[in-house]
C-alpha positions as CSV (number, residue, x, y, z in Angstrom):
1,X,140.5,205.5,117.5
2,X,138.5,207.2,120.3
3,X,138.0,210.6,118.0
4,X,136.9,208.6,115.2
5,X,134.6,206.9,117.7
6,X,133.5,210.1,118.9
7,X,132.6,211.6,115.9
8,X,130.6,208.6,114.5
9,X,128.3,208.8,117.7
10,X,128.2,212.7,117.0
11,X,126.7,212.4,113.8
12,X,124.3,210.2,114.9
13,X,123.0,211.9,118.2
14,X,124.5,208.7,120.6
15,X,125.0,209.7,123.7
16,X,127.1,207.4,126.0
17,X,125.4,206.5,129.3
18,X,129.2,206.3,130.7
19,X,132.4,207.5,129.4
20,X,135.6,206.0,131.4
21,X,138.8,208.1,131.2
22,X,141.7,206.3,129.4
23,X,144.0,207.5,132.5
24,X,141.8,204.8,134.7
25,X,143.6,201.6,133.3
26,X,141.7,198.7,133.0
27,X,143.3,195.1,132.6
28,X,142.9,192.0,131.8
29,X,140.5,191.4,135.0
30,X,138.3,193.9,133.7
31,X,138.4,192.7,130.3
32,X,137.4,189.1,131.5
33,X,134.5,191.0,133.4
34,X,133.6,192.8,130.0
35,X,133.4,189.4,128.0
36,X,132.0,187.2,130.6
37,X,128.6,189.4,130.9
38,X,128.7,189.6,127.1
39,X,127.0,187.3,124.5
40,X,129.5,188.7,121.5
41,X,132.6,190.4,121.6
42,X,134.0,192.5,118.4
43,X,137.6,193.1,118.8
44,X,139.3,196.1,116.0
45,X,142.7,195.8,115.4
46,X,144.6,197.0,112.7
47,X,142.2,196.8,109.8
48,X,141.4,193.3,111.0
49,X,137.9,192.4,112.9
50,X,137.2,189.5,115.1
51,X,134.1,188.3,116.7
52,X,133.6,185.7,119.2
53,X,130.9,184.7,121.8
54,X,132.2,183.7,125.1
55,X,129.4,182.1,126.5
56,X,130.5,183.1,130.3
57,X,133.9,182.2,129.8
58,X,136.1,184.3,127.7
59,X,139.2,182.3,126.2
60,X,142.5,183.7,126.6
61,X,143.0,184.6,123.1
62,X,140.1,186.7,122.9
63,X,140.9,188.8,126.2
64,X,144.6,188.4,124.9
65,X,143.2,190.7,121.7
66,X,141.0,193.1,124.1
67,X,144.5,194.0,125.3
68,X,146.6,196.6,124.2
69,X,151.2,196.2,124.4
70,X,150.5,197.8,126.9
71,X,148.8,194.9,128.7
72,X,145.9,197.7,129.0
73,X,142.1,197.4,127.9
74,X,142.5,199.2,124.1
75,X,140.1,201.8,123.5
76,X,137.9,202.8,122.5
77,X,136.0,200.0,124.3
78,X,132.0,199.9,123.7
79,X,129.5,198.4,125.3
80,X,125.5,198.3,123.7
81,X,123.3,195.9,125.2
82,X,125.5,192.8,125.5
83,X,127.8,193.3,122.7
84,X,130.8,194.2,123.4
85,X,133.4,196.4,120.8
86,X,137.2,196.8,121.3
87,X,138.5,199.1,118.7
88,X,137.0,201.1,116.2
89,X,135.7,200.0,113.2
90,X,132.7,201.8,111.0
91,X,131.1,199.0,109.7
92,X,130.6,197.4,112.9
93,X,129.5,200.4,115.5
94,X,126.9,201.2,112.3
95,X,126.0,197.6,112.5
96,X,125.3,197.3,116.2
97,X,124.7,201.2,117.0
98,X,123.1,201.9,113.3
């Protein structure tokens, strides 16, 4: 969740370089756009992680798990370096933001 996400950067002094309002909805274009300038994508959903690399090319299934019922880009959505994380999970922000 985006509180839990907030609070995890919090505690360890992160401060986001840019912060996108959930009211601005991104899609599937912008998810594309996310995983085509990233070498790995981390994707939280319901207990569950999955990573991939796209390589430039993102396939389907991957932006299909970036995406929210909505059809929506599901937050929180982070981006450090060329990683890119979808969802939160502890374990992996303290991986990749320690």
């Amino acid at each position: 969740s985006v509180k839990k996400a907030s609070k995890f950067m919090d505690a360890r002094d992160i401060e986001p370089k840019e912060t996108v309002p959930a009211s601005r909805k991104l899609g599937a274009k912008d998810a594309r756009e996310l995983a085509k300038a990233a070498t790995k994508v981390i994707v939280a959903q319901r207990g569950k992680v999955v990573e991939g690399k796209p390589a430039g090319k993102a396939p389907k299934e991957m932006i299909d798990t970036m995406l929210g019922t909505t059809g929506n880009l599901r937050t929180p959505t982070l981006r450090s370096g060329k990683t890119v994380i979808v969802g939160f999970d502890e374990a992996t922000y303290d991986a990749v933001l320690g």
